[in-house]
C-alpha positions in Angstrom: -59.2 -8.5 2.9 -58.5 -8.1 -0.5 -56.9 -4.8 0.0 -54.5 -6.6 2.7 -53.3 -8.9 0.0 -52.9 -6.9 -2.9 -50.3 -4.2 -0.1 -48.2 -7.0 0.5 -47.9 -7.7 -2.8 -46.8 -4.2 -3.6 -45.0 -4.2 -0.8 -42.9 -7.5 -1.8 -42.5 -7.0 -5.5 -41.6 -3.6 -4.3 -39.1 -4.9 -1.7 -37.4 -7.2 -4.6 -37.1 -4.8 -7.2 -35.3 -2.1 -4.8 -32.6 -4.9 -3.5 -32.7 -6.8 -7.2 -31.4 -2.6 -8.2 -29.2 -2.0 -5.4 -26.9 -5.3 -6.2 -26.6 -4.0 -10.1 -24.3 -1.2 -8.6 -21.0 -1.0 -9.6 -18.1 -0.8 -7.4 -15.9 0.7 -9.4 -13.4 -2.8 -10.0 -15.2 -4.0 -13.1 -15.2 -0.4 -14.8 -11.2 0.7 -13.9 -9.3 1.2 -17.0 -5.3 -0.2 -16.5 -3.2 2.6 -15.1 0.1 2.4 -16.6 3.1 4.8 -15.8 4.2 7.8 -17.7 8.0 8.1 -19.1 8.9 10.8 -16.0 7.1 8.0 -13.2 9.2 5.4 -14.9 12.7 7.3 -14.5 11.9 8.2 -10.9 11.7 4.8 -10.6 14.6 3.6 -12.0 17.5 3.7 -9.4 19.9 7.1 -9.3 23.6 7.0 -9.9 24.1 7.3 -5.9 21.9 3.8 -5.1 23.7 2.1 -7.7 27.4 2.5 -6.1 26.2 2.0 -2.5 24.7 -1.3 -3.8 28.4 -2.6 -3.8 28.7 -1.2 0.1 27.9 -3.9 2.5 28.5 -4.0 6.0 30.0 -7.2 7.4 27.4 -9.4 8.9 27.7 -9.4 13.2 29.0 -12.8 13.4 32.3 -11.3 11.8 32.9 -8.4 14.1 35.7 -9.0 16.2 36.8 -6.6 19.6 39.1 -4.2 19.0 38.1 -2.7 15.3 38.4 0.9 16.1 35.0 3.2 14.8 34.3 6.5 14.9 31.6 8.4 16.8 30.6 11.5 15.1 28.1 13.0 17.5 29.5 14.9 20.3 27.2 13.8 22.7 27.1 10.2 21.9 31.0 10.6 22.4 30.5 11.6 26.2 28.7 7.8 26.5 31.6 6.0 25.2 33.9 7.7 27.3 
């Protein structure tokens, strides 16, 4: 009997020194230095000459389209719908 009690001892100080190790790991959060952007990620970020002018283009909300302003249908085939 002795033997029986001194297994599931083992077998328990066993069982809490694997799952006392297993919640040390590190996921990676704690130990992730800060990223920070180099000079060229920076300037791609930065908008280009071409975004900044068509930021002054906006189309007219629906509610002031009226019938009769005349458009233009570039495609060939969507021309044959409209017809």
């Amino acid at each position: 009997m002795n033997i029986k009690y001194i297994y599931r001892a083992l077998v328990s100080v066993l069982f809490v020194a694997v799952f006392s190790l297993m919640t040390a790991c590190n996921t990676g959060i704690e130990s992730t230095k800060t990223i920070t952007l180099s000079k060229n990620e920076r300037k791609s970020l930065s908008p280009s000459p071409e975004e900044k002018v068509l930021e002054d283009i906006v189309a007219p909300p629906l509610s002031e389209w009226t019938p009769g302003i005349p458009f233009v249908i570039s495609d060939d085939r969507a021309a044959v719908v409209f017809e």
